[in-house]
ZAMARGU-4260 file (C-alpha; in steps of 0.2 Angstrom, whole numbers, plus 5000, padded with zeros to 4 digits):
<rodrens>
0) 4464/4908/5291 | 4462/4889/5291 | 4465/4881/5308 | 4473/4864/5306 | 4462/4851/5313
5) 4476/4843/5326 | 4473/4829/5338 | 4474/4837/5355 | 4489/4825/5359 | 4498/4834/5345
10) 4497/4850/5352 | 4513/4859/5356 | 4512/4869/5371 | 4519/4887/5369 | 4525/4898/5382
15) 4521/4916/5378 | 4529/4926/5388 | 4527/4945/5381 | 4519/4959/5392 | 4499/4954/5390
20) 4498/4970/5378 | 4511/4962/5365 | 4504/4945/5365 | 4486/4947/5358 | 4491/4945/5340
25) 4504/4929/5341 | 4494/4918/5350 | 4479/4914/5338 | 4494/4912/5326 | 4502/4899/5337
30) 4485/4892/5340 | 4483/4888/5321 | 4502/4882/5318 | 4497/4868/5330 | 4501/4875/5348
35) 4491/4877/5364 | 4498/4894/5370 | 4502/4897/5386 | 4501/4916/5394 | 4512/4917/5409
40) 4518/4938/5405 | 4537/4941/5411 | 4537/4962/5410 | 4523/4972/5412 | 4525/4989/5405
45) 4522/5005/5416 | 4524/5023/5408 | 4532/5035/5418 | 4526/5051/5424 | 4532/5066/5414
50) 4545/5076/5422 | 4551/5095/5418 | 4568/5085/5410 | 4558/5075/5398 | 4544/5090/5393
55) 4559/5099/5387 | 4567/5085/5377 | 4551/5081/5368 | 4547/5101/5365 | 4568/5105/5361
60) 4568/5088/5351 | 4573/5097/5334 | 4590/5101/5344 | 4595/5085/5340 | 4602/5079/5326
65) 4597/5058/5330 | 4585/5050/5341 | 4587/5031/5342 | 4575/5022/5348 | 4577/5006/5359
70) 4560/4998/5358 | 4543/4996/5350 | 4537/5002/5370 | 4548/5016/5366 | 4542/5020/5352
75) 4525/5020/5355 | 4524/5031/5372 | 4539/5044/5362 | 4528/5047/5350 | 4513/5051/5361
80) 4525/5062/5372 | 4530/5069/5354 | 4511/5072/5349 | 4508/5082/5363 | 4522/5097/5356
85) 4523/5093/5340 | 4507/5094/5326 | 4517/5092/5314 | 4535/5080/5315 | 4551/5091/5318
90) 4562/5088/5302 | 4582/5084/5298 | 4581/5073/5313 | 4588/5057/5309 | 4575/5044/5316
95) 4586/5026/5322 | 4575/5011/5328 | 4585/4995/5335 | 4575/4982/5324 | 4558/4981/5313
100) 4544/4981/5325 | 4552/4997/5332 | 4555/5003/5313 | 4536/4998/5310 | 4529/5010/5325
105) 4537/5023/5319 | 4537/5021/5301 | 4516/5021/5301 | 4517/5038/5311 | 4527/5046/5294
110) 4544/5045/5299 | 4558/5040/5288 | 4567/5028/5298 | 4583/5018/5298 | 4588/5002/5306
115) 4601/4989/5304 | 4601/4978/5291 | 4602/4961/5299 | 4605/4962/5316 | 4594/4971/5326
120) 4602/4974/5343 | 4615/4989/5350 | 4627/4981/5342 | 4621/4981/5322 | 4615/4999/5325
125) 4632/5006/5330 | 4639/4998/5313 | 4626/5011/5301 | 4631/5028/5294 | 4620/5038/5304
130) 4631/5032/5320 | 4648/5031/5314 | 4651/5048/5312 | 4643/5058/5325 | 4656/5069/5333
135) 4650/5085/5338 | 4631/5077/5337 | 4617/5078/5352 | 4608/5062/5351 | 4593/5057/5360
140) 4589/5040/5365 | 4572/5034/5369 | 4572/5019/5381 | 4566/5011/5397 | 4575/5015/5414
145) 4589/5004/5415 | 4595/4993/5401 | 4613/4991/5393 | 4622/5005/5391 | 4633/5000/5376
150) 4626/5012/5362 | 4629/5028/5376 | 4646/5023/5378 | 4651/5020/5362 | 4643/5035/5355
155) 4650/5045/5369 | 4668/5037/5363 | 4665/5042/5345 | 4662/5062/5349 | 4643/5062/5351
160) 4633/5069/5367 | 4622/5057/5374 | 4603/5060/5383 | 4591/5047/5387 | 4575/5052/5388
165) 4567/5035/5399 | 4549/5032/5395 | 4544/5019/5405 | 4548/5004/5417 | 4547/4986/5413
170) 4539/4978/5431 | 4541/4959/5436 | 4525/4949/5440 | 4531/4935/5454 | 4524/4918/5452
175) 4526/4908/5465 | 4531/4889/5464 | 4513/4880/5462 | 4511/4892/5446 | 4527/4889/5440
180) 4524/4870/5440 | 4507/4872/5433 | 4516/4882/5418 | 4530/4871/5416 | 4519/4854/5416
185) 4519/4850/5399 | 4537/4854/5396 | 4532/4869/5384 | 4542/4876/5371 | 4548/4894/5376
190) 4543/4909/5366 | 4553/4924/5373 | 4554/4941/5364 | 4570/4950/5372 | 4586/4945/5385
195) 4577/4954/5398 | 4559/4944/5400 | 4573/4929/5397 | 4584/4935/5410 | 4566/4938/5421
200) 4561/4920/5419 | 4577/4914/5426 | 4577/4924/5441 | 4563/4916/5447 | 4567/4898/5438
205) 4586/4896/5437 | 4585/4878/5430 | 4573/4884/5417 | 4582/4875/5402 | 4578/4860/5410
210) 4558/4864/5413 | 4554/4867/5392 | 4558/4858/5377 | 4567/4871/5367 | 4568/4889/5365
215) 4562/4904/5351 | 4574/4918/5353 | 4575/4935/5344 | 4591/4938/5340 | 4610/4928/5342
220) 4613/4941/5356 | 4596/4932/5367 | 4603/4914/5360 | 4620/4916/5368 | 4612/4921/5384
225) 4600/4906/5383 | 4615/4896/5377 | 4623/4902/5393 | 4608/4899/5405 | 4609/4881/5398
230) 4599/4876/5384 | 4605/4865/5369 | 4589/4866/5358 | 4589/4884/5356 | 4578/4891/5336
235) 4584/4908/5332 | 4571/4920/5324 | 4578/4931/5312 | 4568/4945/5323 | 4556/4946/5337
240) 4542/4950/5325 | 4529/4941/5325 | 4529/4937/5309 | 4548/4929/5311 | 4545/4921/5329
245) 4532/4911/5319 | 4543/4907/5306 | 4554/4898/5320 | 4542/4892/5329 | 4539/4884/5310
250) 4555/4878/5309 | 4556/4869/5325 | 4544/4859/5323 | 4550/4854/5308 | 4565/4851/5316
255) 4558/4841/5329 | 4544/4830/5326
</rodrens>
């Protein structure tokens, strides 16, 4: 790829603020788009240890008719979980995944796959035909501990019986003031790929929005929180691919030089 030949003034600083694990790909994108990255990591992501309750959803898992899962992370440590039972994939299971990345993890393993068509949160998934009618159906859903718990309760309300099998934990670096200064020098334009690493950064800088120069967020659901935390220059991403967090990053400067 060619690397525009920027003055260094030019640069736009970039805060990246994906687990380290997620971030190797976007930043020598960034880089050659114009932007010096910066790598301050929100969520670190732990798996957790496999209890007799999870071995037994992963080895029963063709009793269920749909397993939704909530995140590429998700995605990812399920399938290894699934590997360990399962040579071959169970069948006339049908396989939900929240948005694209998700969709693309499992999707490269041989699964047929649905997602929403445009918006890629709890919300768009509830609205497809694989969870409208599901009285009377077990559904598995693959997540981190905690999260929201919309799609169980709506689910539940519709007939369906709800599991989770919980695959890992997202864990909090602290960063004390003196590196939160040093990150927030430049007035960097923020990158963030989800409402919880968004929701992370403001627990430890509440006047965030006035630190940074804008905001790249992943879907309208992450906008309106950031919208809520108060920032006005806020770029919507159509997901939190890379591919589509470039595009907006794209966009804003267009929008802002």
């Amino acid at each position: 790829m060619h690397k525009p030949n920027h003055p260094v003034e030019s640069l736009l600083p970039v805060l990246v603020t994906r687990p380290a694990s997620q971030a190797e790909e976007i930043c020598p994108s960034l880089e050659a788009l114009g932007c010096s990255v910066i790598r301050q990591p929100l969520l670190a992501i732990e798996a957790v240890a496999e209890t007799p309750a999870l071995k037994s959803q992963f080895m029963n898992i063709d009793l269920y008719d749909v397993v939704i899962v909530i995140s590429r992370n998700a995605a990812e440590m399920g399938l290894i979980q699934l590997d360990q039972y399962w040579p071959q994939w169970p069948v006339e299971i049908d396989w939900v995944a929240i948005g694209p990345v998700t969709a693309a993890v499992l999707s490269a393993q041989g699964l047929t796959v649905t997602m929403p068509a445009g918006q890629f949160d709890s919300e768009g998934a509830l609205h497809l035909p694989e969870l409208t009618n599901v009285a009377g159906k077990k559904v598995l859903i693959w997540r981190g501990i905690g999260g929201r718990e919309t799609l169980a309760s709506t689910l539940t309300e519709r007939g369906a019986t709800v599991t989770y099998a919980e695959l890992y934990q997202r864990l909090v670096p602290e960063y004390d003031e003196q590196q939160w200064q040093q990150t927030l020098a430049s007035n960097p334009l923020l990158l963030v790929s989800s409402g919880q690493g968004l929701e992370a950064i403001a627990a430890q800088q509440p006047r965030i929005a006035e630190s940074v120069r804008g905001i790249i967020a992943p879907s309208l659901r992450v906008a309106e929180l950031a919208k809520s935390l108060g920032f006005s220059k806020i770029q919507i991403a159509a997901s939190a691919q890379d591919v589509d967090m470039l595009v907006a990053v794209e966009d804003w400067i267009k929008e802002n030089n």
